[in-house]
C-alpha positions in Angstrom: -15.1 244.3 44.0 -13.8 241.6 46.8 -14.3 238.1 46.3 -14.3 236.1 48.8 -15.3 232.6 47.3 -14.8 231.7 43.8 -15.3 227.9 41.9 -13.6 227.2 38.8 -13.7 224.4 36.4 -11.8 223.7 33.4 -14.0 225.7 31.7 -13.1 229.0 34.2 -15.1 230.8 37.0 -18.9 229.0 37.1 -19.8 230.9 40.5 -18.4 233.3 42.9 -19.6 234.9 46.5 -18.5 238.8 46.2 -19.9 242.3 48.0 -23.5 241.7 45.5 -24.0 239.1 48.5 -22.0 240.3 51.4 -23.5 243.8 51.0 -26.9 242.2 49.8 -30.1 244.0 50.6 -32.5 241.2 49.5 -33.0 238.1 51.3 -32.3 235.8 48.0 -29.0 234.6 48.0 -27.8 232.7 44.7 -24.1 232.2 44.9 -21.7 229.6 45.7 -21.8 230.7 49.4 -25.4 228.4 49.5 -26.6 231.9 52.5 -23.6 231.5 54.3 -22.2 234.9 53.6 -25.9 236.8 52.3 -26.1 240.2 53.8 -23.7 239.8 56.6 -21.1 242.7 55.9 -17.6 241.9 54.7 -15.7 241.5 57.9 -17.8 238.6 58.9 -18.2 237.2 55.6 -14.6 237.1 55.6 -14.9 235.1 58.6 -17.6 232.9 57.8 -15.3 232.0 54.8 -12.4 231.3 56.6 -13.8 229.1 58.9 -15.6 227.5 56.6 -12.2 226.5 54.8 -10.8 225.7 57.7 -13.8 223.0 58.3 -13.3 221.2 54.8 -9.8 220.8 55.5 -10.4 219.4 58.9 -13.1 216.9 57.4 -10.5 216.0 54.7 -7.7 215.1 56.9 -10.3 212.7 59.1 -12.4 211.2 56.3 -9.3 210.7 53.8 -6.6 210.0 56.4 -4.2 213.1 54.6 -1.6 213.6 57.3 -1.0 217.2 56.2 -3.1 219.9 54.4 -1.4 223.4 53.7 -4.1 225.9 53.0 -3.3 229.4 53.2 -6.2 231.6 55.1 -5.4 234.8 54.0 -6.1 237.2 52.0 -4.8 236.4 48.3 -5.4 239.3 46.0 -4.6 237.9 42.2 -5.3 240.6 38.9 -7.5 239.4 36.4 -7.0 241.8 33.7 
């Protein structure tokens, strides 16, 4: 199953946005994507990620003054098991 948004803390994975919201056929959304991604197919959820990403580092480099933020925006594929 993709997944496209994932939040860890030092405990491990404590919410993730994957195809049971991108392929949704409810209207409830309950995962770290707050809607963004809910129902919307995985090309544009894929999207919607991306430039969402792409805003929080943008907002980082003005309200913390970081001169350079290296974020990759592809696709990273990492095994679990």
């Amino acid at each position: 199953m993709t997944t496209l948004l994932a939040l860890y803390n030092r405990h491990g994975c404590v919410g993730r946005c994957d195809a049971k919201c991108f392929n949704a056929k409810t209207d409830i959304c309950t995962c770290v994507c707050g809607g963004m991604n809910h129902s919307v197919g995985l090309a544009m959820a894929y999207k919607n990620t991306q430039d969402h990403c792409q805003e929080l580092i943008d907002g980082a480099k003005k309200f913390h003054t970081l001169s350079r933020i290296t974020f990759p925006l592809g696709i990273d594929q990492q095994q679990l098991f």
